[in-house]
N, C-alpha and C positions, 0 to 999 in steps of 0.2 A: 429522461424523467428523473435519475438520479445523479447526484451531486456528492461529491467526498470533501468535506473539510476534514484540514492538517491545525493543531496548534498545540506544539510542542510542549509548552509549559500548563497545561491541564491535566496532566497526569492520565489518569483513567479514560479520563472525556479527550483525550490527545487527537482522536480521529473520530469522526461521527458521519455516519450516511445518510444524506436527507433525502426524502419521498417526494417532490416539487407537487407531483398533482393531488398528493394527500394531504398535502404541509404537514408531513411528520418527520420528525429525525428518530436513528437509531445507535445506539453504543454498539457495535460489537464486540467489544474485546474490554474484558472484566480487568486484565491485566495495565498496566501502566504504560502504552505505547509513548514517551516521552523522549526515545532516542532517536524516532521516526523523523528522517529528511524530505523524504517524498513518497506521495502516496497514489498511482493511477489503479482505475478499472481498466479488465484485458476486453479490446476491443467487441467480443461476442461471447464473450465466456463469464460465469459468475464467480470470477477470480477476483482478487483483491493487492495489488502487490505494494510492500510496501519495504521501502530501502531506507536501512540504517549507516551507520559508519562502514559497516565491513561488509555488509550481506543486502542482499533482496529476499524477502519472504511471499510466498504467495499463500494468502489463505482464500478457498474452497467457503463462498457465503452461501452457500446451499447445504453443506453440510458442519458449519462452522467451523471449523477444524484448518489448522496448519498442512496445505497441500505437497509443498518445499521448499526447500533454504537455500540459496543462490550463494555460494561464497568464489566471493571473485579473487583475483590475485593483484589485491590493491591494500594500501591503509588507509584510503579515505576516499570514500565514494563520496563526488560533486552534486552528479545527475545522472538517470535512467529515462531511458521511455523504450515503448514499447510495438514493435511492427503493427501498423494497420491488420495484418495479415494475425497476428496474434502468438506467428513460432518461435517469433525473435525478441530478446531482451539488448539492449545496448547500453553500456554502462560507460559513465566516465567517470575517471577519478584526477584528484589534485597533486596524486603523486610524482 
């Protein structure tokens, strides 16, 4: 039922969560998400994660709030996803 667009050059509006059987969209994040690469929901949890150049962030969309900050031992995160199962994060990078 919900849907995450990415679009890096909107600044504020960079990621936006859409309601499909409301047809509503909503901003979370007041702040400038502009350096966001990729952005999944965690399979059964009302997580949010979303990976930059160097980090994964997960924010908590029930209590809006920054849950944690994934810093991996890379300079340039490619691509993340995330285990069906919900415990595993798997990152790659272009280094």
């Amino acid at each position: 039922d919900y849907l995450v667009t990415l679009s890096p050059t909107a600044n504020t509006r960079a990621i936006l969560i859409h309601q499909l059987s409301k047809m509503q969209s909503q901003n979370p994040f007041t702040k400038s998400k502009a350096d966001a690469r990729k952005v999944l929901f965690h399979p059964s949890k009302p997580f949010l994660f979303v990976a930059t150049k160097s980090h994964v962030k997960i924010y908590n969309l029930q209590k809006q709030a920054l849950a944690k900050s994934l810093i991996g031992g890379f300079k340039m995160l490619s691509s993340f996803d995330i285990h069906p199962g919900g415990d595993n994060v798997v990152c790659s990078s272009i280094d």
